[in-house]
Biopython code that builds the backbone (N, CA, C, O; Angstrom):
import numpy as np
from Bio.PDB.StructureBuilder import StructureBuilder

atoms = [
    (1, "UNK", "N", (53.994, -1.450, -3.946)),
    (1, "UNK", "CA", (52.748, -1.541, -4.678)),
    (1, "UNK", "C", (51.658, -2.205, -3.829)),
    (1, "UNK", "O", (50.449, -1.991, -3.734)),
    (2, "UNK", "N", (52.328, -2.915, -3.355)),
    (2, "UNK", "CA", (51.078, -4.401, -2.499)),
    (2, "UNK", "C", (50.588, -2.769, -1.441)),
    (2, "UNK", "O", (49.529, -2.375, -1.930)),
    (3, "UNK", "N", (51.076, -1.681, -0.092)),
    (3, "UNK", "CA", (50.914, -1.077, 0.097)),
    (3, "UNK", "C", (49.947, 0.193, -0.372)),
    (3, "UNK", "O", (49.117, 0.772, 0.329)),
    (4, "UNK", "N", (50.237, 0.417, -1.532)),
    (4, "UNK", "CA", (48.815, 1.059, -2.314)),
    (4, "UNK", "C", (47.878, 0.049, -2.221)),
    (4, "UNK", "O", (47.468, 0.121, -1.063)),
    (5, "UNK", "N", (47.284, -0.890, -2.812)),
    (5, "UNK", "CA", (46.625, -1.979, -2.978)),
    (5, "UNK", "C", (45.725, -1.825, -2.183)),
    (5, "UNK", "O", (44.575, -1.474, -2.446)),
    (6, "UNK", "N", (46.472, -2.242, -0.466)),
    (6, "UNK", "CA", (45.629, -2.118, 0.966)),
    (6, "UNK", "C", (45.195, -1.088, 1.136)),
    (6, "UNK", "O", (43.968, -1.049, 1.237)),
    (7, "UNK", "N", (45.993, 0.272, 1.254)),
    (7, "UNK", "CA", (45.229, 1.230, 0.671)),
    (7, "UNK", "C", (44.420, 1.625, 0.316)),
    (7, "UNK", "O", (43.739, 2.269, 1.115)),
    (8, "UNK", "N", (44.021, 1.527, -0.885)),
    (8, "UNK", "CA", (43.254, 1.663, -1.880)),
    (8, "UNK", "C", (41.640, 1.164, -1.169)),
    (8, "UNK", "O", (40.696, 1.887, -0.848)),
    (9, "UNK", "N", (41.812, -0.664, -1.069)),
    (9, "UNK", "CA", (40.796, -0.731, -0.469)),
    (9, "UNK", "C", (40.485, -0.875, 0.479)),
    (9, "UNK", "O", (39.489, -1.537, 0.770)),
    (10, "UNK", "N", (41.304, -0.250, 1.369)),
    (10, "UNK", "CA", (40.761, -0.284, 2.839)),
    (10, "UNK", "C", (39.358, 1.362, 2.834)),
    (10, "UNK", "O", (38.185, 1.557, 3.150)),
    (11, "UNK", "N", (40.534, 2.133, 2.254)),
    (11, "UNK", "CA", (39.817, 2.973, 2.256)),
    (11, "UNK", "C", (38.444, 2.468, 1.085)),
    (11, "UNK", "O", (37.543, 2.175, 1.871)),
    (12, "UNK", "N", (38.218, 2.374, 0.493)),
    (12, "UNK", "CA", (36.972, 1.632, -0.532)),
    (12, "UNK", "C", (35.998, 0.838, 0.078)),
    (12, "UNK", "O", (34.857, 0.805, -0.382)),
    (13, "UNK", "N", (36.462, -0.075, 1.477)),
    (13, "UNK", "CA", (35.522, -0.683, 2.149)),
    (13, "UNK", "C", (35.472, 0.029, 3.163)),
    (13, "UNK", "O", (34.491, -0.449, 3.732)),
    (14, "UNK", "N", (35.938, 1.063, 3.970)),
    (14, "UNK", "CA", (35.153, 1.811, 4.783)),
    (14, "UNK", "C", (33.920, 3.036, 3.812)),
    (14, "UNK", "O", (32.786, 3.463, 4.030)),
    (15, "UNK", "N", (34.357, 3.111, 3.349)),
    (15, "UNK", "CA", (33.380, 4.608, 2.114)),
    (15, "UNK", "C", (32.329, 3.420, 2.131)),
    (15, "UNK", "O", (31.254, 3.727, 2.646)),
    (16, "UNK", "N", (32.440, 2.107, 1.657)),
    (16, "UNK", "CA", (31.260, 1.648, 1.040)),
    (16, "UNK", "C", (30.144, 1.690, 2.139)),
    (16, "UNK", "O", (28.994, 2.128, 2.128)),
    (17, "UNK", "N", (31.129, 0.894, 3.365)),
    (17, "UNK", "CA", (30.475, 0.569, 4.698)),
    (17, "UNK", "C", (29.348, 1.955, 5.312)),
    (17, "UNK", "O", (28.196, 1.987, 5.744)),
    (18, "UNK", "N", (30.491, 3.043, 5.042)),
    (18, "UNK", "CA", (29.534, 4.225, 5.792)),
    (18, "UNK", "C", (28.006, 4.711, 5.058)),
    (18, "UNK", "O", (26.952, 5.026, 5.610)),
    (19, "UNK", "N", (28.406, 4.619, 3.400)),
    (19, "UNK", "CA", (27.071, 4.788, 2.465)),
    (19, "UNK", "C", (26.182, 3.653, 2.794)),
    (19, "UNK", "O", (25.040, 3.873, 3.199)),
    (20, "UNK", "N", (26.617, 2.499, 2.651)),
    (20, "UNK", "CA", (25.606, 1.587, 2.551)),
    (20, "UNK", "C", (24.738, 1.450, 4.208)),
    (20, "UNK", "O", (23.682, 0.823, 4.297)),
    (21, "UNK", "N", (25.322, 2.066, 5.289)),
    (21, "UNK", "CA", (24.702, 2.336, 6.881)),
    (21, "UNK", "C", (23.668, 3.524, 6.387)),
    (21, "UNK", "O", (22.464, 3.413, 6.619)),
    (22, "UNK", "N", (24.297, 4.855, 5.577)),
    (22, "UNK", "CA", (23.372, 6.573, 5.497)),
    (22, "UNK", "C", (21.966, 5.561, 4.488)),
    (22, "UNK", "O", (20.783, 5.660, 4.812)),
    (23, "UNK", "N", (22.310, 4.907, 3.621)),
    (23, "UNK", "CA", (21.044, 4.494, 2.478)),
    (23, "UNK", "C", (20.185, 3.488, 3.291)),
    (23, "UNK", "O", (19.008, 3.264, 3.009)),
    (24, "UNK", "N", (20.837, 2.905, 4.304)),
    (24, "UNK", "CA", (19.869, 2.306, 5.318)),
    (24, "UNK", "C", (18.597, 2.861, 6.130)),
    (24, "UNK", "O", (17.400, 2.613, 6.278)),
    (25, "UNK", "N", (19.758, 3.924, 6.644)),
    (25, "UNK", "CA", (19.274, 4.696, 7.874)),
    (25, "UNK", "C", (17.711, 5.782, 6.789)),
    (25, "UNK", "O", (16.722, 6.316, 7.291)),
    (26, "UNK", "N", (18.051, 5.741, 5.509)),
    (26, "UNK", "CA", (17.233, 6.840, 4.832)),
    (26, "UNK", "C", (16.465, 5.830, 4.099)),
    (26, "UNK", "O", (15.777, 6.495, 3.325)),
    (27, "UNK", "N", (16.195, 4.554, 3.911)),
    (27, "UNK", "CA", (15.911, 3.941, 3.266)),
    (27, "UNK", "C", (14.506, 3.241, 4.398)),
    (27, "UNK", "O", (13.287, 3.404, 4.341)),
    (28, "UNK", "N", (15.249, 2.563, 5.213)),
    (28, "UNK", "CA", (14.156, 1.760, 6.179)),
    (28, "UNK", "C", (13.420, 3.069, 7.652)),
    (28, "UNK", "O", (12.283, 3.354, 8.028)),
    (29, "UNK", "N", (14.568, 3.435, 7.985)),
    (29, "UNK", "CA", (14.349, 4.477, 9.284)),
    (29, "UNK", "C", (13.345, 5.410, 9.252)),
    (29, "UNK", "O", (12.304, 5.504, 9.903)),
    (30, "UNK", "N", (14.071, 6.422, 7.954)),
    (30, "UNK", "CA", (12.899, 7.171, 7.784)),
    (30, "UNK", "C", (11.324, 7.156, 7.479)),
    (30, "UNK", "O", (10.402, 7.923, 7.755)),
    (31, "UNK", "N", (11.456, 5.598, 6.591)),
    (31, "UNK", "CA", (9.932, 5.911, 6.533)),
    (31, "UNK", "C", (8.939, 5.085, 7.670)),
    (31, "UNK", "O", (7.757, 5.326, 7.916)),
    (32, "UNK", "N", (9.832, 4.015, 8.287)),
    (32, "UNK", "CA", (9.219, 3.839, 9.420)),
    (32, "UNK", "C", (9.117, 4.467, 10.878)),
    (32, "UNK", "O", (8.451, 4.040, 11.822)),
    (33, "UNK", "N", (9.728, 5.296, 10.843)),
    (33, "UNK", "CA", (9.411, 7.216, 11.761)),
    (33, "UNK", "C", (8.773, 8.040, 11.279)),
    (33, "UNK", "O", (8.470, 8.891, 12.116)),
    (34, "UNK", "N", (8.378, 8.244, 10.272)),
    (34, "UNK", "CA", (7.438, 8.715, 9.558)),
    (34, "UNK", "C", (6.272, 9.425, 10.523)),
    (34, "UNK", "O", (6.068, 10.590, 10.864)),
    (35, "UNK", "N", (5.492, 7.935, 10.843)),
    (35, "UNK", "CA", (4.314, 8.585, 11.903)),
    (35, "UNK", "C", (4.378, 9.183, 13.095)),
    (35, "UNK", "O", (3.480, 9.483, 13.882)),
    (36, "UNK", "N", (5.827, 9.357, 13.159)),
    (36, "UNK", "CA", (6.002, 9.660, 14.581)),
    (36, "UNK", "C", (5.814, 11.352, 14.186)),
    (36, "UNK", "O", (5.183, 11.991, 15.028)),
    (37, "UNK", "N", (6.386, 12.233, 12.794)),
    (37, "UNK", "CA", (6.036, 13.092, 12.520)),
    (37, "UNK", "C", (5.182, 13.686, 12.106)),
    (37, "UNK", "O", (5.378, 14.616, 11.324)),
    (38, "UNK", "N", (3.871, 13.288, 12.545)),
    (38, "UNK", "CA", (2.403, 13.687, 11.976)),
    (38, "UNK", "C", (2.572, 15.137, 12.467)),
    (38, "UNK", "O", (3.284, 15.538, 13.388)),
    (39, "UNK", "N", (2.025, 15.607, 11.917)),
    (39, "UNK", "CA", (1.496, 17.570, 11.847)),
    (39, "UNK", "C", (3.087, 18.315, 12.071)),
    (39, "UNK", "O", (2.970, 19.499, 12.388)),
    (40, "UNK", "N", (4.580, 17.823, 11.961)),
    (40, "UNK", "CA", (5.335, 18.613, 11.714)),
    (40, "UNK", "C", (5.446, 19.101, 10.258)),
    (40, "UNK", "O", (5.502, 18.365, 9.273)),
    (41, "UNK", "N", (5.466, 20.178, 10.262)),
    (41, "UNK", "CA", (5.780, 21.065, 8.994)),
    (41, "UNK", "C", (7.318, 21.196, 8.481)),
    (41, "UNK", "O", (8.075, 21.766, 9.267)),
    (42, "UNK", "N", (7.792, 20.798, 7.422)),
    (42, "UNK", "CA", (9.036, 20.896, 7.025)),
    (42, "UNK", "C", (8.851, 22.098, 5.802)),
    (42, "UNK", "O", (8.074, 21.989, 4.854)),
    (43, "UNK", "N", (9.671, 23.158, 6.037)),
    (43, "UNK", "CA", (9.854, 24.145, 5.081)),
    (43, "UNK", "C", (8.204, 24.307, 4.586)),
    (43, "UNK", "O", (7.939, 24.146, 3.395)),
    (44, "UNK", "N", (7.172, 24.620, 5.527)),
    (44, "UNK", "CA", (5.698, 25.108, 5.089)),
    (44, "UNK", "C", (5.182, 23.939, 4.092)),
    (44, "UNK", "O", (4.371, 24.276, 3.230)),
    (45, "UNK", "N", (5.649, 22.422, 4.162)),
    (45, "UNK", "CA", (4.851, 21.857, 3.621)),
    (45, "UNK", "C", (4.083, 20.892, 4.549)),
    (45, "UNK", "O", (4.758, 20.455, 5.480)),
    (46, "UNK", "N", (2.366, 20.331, 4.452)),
    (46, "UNK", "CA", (2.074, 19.352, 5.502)),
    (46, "UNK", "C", (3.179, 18.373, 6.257)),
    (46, "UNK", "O", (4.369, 18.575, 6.013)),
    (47, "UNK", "N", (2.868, 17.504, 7.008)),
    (47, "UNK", "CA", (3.105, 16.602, 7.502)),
    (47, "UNK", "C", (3.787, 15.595, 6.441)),
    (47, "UNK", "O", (3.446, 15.627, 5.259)),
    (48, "UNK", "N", (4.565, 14.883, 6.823)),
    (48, "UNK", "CA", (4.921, 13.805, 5.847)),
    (48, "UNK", "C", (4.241, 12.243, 5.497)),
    (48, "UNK", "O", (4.544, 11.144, 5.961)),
    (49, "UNK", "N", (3.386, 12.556, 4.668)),
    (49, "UNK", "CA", (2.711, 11.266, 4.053)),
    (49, "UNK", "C", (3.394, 10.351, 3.673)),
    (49, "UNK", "O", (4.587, 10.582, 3.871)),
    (50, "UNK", "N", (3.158, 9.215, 3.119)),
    (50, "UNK", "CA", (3.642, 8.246, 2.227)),
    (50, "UNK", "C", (4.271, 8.467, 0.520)),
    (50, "UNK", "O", (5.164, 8.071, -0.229)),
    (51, "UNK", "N", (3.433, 9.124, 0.555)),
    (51, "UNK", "CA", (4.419, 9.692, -0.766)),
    (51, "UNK", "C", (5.532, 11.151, -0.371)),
    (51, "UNK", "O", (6.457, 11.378, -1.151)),
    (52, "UNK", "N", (5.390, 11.791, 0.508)),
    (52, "UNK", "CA", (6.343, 12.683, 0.713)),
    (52, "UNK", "C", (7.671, 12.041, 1.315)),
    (52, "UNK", "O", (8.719, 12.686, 1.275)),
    (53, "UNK", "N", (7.629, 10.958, 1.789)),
    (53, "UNK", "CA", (8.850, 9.733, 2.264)),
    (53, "UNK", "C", (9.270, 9.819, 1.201)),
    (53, "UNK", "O", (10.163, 10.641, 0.995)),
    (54, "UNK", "N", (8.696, 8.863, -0.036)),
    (54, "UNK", "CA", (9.112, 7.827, -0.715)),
    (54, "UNK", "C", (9.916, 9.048, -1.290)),
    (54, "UNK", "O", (11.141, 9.108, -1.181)),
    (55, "UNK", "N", (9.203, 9.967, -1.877)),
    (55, "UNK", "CA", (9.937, 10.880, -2.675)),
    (55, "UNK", "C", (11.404, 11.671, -2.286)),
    (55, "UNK", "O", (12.259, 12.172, -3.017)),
    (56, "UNK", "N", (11.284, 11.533, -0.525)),
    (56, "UNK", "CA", (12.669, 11.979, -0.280)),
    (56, "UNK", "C", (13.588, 11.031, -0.169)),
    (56, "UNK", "O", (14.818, 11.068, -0.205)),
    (57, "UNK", "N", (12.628, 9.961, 0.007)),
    (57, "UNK", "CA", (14.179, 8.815, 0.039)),
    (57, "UNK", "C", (14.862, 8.254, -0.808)),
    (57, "UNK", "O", (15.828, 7.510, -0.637)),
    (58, "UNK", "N", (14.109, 8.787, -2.285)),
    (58, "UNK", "CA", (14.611, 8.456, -4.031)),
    (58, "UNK", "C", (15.698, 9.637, -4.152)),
    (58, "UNK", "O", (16.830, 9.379, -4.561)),
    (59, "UNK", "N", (15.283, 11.063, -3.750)),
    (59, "UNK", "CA", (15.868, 11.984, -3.954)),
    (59, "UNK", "C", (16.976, 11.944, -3.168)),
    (59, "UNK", "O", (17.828, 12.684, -3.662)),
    (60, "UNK", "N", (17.558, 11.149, -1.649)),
    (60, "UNK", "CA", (18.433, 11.596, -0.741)),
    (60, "UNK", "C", (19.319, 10.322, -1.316)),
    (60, "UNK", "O", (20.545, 10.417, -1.251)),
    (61, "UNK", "N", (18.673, 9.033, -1.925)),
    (61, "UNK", "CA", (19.290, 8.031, -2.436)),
    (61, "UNK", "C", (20.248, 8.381, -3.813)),
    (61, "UNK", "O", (21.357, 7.939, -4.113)),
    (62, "UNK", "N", (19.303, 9.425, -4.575)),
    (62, "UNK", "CA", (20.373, 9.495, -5.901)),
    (62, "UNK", "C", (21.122, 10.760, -5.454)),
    (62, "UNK", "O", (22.218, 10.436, -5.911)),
    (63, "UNK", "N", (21.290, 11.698, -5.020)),
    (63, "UNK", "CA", (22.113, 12.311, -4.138)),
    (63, "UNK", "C", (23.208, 11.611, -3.529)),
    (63, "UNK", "O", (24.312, 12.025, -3.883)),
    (64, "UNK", "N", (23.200, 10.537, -2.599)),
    (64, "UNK", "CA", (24.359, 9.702, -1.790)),
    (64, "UNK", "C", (24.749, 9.057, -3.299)),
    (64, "UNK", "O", (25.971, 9.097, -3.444)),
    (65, "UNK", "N", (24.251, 8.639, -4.134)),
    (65, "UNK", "CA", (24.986, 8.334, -5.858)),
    (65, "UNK", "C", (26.424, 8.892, -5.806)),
    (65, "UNK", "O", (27.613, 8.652, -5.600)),
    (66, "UNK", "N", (25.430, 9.857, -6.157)),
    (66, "UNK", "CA", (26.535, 11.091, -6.684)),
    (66, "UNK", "C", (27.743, 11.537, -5.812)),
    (66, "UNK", "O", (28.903, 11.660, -6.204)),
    (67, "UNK", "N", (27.293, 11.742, -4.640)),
    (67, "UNK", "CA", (28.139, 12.218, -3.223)),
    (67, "UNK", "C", (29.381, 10.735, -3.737)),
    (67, "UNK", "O", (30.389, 10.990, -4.395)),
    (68, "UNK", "N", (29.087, 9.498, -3.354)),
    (68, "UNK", "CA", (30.121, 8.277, -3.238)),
    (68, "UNK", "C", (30.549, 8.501, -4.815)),
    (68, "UNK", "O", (31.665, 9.010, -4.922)),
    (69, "UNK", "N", (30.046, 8.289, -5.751)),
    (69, "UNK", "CA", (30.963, 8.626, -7.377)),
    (69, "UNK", "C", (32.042, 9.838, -7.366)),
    (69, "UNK", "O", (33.138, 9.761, -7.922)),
    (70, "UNK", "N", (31.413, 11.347, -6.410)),
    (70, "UNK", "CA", (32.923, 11.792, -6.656)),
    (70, "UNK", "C", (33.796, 11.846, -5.944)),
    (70, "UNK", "O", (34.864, 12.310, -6.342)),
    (71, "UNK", "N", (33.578, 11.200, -4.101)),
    (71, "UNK", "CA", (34.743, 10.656, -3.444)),
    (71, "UNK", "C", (35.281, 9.947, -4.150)),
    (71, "UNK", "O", (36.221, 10.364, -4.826)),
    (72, "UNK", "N", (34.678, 8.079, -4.253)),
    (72, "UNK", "CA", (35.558, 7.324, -5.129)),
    (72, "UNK", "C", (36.370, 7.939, -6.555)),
    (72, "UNK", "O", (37.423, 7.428, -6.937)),
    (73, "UNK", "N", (35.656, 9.220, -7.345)),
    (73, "UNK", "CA", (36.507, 9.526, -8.091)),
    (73, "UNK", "C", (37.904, 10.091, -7.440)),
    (73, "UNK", "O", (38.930, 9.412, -7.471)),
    (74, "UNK", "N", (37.856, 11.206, -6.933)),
    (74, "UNK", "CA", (38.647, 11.720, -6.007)),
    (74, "UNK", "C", (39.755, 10.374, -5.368)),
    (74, "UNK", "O", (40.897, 10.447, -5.823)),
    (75, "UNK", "N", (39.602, 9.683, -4.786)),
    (75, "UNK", "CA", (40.526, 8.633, -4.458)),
    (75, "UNK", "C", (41.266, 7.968, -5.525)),
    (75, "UNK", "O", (42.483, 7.795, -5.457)),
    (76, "UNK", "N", (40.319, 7.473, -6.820)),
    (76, "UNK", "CA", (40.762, 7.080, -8.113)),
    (76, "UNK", "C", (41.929, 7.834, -8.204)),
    (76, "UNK", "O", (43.003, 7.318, -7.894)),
    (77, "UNK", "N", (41.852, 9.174, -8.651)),
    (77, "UNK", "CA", (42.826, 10.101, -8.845)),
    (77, "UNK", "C", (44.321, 10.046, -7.944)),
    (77, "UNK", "O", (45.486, 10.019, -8.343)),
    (78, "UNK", "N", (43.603, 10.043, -6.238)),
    (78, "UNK", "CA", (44.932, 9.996, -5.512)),
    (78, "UNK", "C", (45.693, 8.674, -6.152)),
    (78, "UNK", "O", (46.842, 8.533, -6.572)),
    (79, "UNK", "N", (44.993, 8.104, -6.089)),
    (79, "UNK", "CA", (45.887, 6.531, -6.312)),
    (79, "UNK", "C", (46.660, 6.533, -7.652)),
    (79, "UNK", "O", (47.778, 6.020, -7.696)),
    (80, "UNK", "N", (46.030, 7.163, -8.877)),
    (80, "UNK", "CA", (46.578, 7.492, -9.923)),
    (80, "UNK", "C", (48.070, 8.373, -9.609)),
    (80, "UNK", "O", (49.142, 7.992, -10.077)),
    (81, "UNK", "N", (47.965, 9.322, -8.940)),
    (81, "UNK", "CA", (49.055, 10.376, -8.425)),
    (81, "UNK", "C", (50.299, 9.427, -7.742)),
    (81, "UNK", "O", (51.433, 9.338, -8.213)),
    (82, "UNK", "N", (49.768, 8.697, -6.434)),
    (82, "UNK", "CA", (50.870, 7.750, -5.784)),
    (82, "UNK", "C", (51.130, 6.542, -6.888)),
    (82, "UNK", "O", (52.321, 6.299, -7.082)),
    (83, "UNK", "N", (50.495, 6.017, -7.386)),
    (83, "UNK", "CA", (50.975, 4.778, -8.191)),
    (83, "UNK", "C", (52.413, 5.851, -9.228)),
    (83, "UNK", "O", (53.621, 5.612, -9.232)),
    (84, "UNK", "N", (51.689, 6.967, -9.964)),
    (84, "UNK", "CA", (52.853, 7.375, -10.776)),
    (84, "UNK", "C", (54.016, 8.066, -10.077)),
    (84, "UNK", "O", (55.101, 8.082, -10.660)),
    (85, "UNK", "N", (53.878, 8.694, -8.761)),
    (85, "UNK", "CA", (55.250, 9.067, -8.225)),
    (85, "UNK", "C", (55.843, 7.287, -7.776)),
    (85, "UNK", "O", (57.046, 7.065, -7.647)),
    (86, "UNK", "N", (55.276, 6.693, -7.676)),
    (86, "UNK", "CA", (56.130, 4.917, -6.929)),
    (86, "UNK", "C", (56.893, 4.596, -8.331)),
    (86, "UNK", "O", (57.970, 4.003, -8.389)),
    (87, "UNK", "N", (55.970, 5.209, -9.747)),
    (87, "UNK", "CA", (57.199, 4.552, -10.431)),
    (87, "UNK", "C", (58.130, 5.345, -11.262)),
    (87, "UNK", "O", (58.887, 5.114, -12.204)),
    (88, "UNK", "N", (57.725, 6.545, -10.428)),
    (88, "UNK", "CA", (59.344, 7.371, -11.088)),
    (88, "UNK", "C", (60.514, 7.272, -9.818)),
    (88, "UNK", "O", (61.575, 7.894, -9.779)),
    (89, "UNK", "N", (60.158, 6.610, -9.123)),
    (89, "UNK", "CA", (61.509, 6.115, -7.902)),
    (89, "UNK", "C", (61.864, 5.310, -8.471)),
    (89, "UNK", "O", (62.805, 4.632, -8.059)),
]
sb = StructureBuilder()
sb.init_structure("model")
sb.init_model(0)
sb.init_chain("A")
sb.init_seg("    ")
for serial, (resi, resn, name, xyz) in enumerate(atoms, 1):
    if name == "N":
        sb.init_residue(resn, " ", resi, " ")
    sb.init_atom(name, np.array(xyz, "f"), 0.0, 1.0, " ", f" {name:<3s}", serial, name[0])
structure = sb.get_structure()
């Protein structure tokens, strides 16, 4: 059991570690590179302003939500699966 356990959250603190680096990198990075993209066009829209940031970095933020809720679900589950085969041995 102690073996699941470590398990469990080893894997739980690397997942957290890697989201909480992507919500960084999309959180502070992007909008302070921002100006470096003056007059590029993304998919035929202007350049990226201050509100065209903010708005992708709400949208790429509740996105990585969702993305980490159904890994961690997904793992929930494995662990559900190994905990019940450990106690039919």
């Amino acid at each position: 059991m102690e073996d699941l356990k470590a398990f469990y959250w080893r894997r739980v603190k690397v997942l957290t570690v890697i989201f909480l680096i992507a919500w960084i990198i999309i959180a502070v990075i992007l909008p302070v590179t921002s100006p470096l993209l003056k007059g590029v066009r993304i998919f035929g829209l202007p350049s990226m302003h201050w509100y065209m940031n903010a708005f992708i970095v709400i949208v790429i933020g509740v996105i990585l939500i969702f993305v980490y809720s159904a890994i961690m679900n997904k793992l929930d589950k494995e662990l559900k699966k190994k905990v019940s085969e450990e106690e039919l041995l």
